[in-house]
ZAMARGU-4260 file (C-alpha; in steps of 0.2 Angstrom, whole numbers, plus 5000, padded with zeros to 4 digits):
<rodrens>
0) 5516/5808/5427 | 5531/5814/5441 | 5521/5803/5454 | 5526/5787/5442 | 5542/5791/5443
5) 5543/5794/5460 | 5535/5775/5460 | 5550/5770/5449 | 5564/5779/5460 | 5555/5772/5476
10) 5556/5754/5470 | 5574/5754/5466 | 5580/5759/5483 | 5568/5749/5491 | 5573/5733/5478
15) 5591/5736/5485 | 5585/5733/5502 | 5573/5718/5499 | 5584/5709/5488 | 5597/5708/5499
20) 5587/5703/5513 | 5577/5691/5501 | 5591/5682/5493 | 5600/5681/5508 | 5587/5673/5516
25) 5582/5659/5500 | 5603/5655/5501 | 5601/5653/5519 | 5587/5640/5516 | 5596/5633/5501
30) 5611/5628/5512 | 5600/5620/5522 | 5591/5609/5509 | 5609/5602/5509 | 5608/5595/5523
35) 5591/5582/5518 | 5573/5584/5517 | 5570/5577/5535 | 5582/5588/5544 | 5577/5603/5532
40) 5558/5597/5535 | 5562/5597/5554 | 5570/5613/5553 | 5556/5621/5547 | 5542/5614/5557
45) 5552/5621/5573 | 5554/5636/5565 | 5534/5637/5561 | 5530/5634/5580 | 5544/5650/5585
50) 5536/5659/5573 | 5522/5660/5580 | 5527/5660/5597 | 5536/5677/5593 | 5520/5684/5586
55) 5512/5685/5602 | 5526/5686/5614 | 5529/5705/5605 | 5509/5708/5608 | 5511/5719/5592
60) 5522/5729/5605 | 5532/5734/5589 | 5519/5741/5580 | 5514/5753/5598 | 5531/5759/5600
65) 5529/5763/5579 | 5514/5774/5581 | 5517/5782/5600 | 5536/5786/5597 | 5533/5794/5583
70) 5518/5805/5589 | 5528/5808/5604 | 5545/5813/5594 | 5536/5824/5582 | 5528/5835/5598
75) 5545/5832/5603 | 5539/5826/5620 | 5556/5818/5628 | 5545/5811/5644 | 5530/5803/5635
80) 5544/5795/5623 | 5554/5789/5637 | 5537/5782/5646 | 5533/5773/5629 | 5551/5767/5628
85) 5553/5760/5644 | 5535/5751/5645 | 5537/5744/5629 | 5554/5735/5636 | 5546/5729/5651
90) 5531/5722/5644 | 5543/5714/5628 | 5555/5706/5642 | 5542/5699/5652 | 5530/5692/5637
95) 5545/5685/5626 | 5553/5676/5642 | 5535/5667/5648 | 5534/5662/5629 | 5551/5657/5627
100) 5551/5646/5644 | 5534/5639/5636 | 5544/5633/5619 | 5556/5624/5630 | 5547/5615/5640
105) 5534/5612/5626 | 5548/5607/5616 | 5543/5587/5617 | 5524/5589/5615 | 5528/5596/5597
110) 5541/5582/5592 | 5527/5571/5595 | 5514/5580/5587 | 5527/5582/5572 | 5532/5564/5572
115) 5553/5570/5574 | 5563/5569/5588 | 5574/5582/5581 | 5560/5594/5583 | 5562/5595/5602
120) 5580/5598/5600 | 5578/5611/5588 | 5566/5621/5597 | 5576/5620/5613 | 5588/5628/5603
125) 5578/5639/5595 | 5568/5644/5609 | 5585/5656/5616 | 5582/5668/5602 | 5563/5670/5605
130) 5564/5686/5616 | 5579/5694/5605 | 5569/5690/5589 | 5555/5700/5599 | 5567/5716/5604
135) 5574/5716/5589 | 5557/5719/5580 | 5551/5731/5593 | 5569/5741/5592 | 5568/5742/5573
140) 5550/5749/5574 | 5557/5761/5588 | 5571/5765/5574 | 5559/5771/5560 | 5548/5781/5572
145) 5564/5792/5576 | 5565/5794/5557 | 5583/5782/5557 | 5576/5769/5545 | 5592/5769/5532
150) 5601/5761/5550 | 5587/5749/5554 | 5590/5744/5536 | 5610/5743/5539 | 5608/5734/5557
155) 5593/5723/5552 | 5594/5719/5533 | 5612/5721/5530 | 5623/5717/5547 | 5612/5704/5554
160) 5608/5693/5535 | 5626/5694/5533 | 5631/5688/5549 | 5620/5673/5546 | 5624/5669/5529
165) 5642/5670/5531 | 5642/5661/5546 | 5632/5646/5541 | 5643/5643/5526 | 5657/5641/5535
170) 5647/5630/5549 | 5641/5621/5535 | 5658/5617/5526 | 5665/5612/5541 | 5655/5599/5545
175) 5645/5605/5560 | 5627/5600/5554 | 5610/5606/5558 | 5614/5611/5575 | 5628/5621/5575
180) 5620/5630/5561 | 5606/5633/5572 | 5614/5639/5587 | 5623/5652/5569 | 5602/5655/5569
185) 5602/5659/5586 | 5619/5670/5589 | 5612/5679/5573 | 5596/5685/5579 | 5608/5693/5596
190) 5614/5708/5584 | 5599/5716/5578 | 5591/5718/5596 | 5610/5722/5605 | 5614/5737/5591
195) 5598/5745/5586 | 5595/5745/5606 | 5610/5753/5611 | 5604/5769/5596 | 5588/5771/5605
200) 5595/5769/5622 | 5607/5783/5620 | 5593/5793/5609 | 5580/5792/5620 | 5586/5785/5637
205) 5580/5772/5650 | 5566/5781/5664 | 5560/5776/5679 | 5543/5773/5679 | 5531/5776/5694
210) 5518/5760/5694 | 5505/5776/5690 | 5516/5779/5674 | 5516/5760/5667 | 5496/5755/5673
215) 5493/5770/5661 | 5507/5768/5646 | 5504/5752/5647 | 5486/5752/5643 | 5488/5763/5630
220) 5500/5753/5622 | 5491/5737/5622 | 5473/5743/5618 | 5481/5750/5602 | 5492/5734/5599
225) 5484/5717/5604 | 5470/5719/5589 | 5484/5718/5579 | 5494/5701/5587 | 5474/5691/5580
230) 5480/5701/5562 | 5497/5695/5561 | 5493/5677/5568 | 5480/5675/5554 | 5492/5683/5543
235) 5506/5671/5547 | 5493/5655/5546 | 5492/5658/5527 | 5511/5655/5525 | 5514/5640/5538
240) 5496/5633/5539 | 5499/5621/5527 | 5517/5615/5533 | 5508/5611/5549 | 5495/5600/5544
245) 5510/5591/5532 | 5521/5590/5547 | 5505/5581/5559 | 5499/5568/5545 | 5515/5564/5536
250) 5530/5572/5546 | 5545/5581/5542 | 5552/5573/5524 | 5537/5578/5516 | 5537/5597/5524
255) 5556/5598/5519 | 5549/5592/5500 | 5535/5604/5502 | 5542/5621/5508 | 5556/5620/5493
260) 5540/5622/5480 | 5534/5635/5493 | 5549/5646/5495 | 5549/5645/5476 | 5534/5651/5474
265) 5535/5665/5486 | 5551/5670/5477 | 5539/5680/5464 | 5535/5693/5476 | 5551/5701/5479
270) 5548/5711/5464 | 5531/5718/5468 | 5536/5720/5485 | 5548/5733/5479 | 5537/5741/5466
275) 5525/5745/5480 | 5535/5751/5492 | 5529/5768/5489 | 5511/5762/5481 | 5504/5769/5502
280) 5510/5788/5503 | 5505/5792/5484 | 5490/5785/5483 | 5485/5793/5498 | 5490/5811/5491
285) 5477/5806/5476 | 5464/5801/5487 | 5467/5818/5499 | 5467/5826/5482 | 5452/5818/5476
290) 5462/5814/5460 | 5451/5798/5456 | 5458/5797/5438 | 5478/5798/5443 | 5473/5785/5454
295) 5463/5773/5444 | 5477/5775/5434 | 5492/5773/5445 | 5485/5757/5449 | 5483/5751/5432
300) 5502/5755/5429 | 5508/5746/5443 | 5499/5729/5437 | 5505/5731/5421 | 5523/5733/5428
305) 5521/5719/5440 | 5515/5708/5425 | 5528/5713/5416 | 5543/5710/5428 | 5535/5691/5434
310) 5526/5684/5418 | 5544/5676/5413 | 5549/5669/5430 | 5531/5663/5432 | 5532/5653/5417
315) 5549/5645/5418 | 5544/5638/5433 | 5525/5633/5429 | 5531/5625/5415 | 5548/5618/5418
320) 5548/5614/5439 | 5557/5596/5437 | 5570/5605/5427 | 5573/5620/5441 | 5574/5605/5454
325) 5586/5595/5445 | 5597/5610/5444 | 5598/5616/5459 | 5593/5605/5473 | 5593/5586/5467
330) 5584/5570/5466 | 5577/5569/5487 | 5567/5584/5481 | 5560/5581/5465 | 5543/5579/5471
335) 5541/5596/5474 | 5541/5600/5456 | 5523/5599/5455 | 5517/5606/5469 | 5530/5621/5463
340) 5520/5622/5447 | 5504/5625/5457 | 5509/5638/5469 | 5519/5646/5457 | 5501/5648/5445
345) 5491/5654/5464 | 5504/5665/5468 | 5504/5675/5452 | 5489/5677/5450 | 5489/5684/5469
350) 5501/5698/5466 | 5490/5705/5449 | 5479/5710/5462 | 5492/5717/5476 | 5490/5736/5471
355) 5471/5733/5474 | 5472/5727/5491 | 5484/5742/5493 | 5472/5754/5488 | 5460/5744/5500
360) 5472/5752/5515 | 5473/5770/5506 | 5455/5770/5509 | 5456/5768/5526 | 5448/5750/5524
365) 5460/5741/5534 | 5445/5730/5542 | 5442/5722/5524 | 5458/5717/5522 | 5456/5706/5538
370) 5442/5697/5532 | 5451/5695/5517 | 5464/5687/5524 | 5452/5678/5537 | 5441/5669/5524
375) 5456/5666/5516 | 5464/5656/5530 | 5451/5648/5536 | 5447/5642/5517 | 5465/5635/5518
380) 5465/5627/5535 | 5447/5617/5531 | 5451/5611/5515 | 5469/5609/5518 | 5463/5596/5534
385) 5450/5588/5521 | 5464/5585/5507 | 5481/5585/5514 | 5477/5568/5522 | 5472/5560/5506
390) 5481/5569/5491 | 5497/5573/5503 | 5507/5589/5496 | 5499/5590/5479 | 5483/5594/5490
395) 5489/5606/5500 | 5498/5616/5484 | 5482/5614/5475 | 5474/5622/5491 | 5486/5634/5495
400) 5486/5641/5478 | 5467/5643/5478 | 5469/5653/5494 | 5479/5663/5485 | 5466/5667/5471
405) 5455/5669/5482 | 5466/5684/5491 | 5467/5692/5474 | 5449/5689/5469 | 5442/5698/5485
410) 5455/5710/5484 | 5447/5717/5468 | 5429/5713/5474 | 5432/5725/5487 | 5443/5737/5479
415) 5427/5739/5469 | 5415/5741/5479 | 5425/5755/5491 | 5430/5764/5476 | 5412/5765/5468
</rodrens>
């Protein structure tokens, strides 16, 4: 089938890409671990609260610009683009600025809540590189809809990951701690913004906009883009849900202890991530086709290929996680061999099922796969307040992995049921 090796082709470049990114994303937070499971934990408890701040501070901005710059490039329209251009900056500056001030001065009501003073340093820190996380996201979006995504992949996944790697090595080996590593963190996030928005700048151009002009591209932009800041925030409750509730009953040492076994975890997606970086644009030419059997059978291959290329590392660390821990991290994070056991199971048997909810989107079903990922979070977040505070992080991996099955079970449910 020439489609299946298009699949194959598609996944190496895009395996390239995600690698890098991925792995220099797990050394960054291995360096880290270095440094103790409270300041990790705290690290990563500031880092939750940014993330979501930077969720809505963008208002899904990056995703307007995506879709509107692209329909405007492709009618070659150099006004419309420039409106869409200039609003989206506006709106990003003024949005990521409000939330950023917010972080800061919230700073100390989240130490409290997380039980660590170093919490409210941190997210002082942290909260500088709010509105260039958020330009950054929007510019990279603006990259791809001018068709320039092998240079949002140089500037964002290449330039800025190797700034921040080799950086924090160096802070680290000198001795500098977590903070001057965060302010590495911070200084980092200042490239991708500064070098994909100069492209666009001298692309497209800066316009003055009449308050006619922004009431109306304003509008458009956000009707299309704030439905999907309620996606993303429920998508980014499944991955930091859990460290939350850890951080509020038991504090940072046990969140640091924790996110090691769920970065593990997590680690087996790279693969499939990269096998279905092309699963979208073929599947739709079958279903435009109406070739129903190709894509029954496109799907079919591509779990066999993602069982294939995770049933090893899936394995090793379900039945050997005290043995992973001891090797690479040591003896302040041995507890997280279990919980790394149980995610590691969840998580497996959530990525069998990522061509299905794929195909879910080819179908133009987008809507299911929010209420997937909305029972599924709110199936975390209860049962995650009911057993965390008795069963600690072995309660939260055994929940966390059950969200993840059930991902993967309504994934197919639905899959099902559209394709019937």
């Amino acid at each position: 089938m020439k489609e299946i090796g298009i699949l194959r082709k598609a996944a190496i470049i895009a395996l390239i890409g995600f690698l890098f990114s991925k792995l220099v994303g797990y050394a960054y937070r291995y360096i880290l671990t270095k440094i103790g499971p409270e300041m990790y934990g705290s690290f990563t408890l500031a880092l939750s609260v940014v993330s979501f701040a930077l969720i809505f501070a963008k208002l899904g901005i990056d995703e307007g610009i995506l879709r509107f710059l692209s329909l405007y490039s492709e009618e070659k329209n150099k006004k419309k683009s420039k409106e869409v251009f200039t609003t989206s900056i506006y709106i990003v500056f003024l949005s990521s600025v409000i939330f950023a001030i917010g972080i800061y001065i919230s700073s100390d009501f989240f130490a409290n809540i997380f039980h660590s003073n170093h919490i409210g340093y941190m997210l002082r820190i942290l909260s500088i590189s709010l509105p260039f996380g958020a330009f950054g996201l929007v510019f990279i979006e603006g990259l791809k809809a001018l068709k320039k995504s092998t240079l949002s992949i140089i500037i964002q996944q290449l330039t800025e990951r190797s700034f921040l790697i080799i950086f924090t090595l160096l802070f680290f080996l000198l001795g500098s701690g977590i903070y001057g590593i965060l302010w590495v963190y911070v200084f980092a996030t200042f490239i991708t913004p500064i070098l994909s928005g100069f492209i666009l700048f001298k692309t497209i151009g800066f316009y003055r906009l009449t308050k006619k002009e922004f009431i109306k591209t304003s509008k458009k932009i956000l009707i299309y883009s704030l439905p999907l800041v309620f996606s993303a925030s429920i998508y980014m409750l499944i991955r930091w849900a859990d460290i939350m509730i850890i951080g509020y009953f038991y504090g940072p040492v046990l969140v640091g202890v924790y996110d090691v076994a769920t970065l593990g975890s997590l680690f087996l997606f790279i693969l499939p991530e990269a096998v279905l970086y092309m699963f979208i644009p073929i599947m739709t030419r079958f279903y435009k086709k109406k070739r129903k059997k190709d894509f029954k059978g496109l799907i079919n291959r591509s779990v066999f290929y993602i069982f294939i290329i995770t049933i090893i590392p899936a394995l090793i660390m379900i039945l050997f996680p005290e043995r992973i821990i001891r090797i690479l991290l040591d003896e302040r994070y041995i507890d997280a061999s279990l919980p790394l056991a149980i995610l590691t199971a969840g998580v497996f048997f959530r990525i069998l099922f990522m061509p299905h909810s794929k195909a879910i989107l080819v179908y133009g079903k987008s809507v299911y796969t929010f209420y997937i990922n909305l029972i599924a979070t709110i199936f975390n977040i209860i049962f995650n307040i009911i057993f965390i505070p008795v069963y600690g992080i072995i309660g939260a991996a055994v929940v966390t992995s059950l969200s993840y099955v059930l991902i993967g079970i309504l994934s197919y449910v639905f899959y099902k049921r559209i394709s019937s």
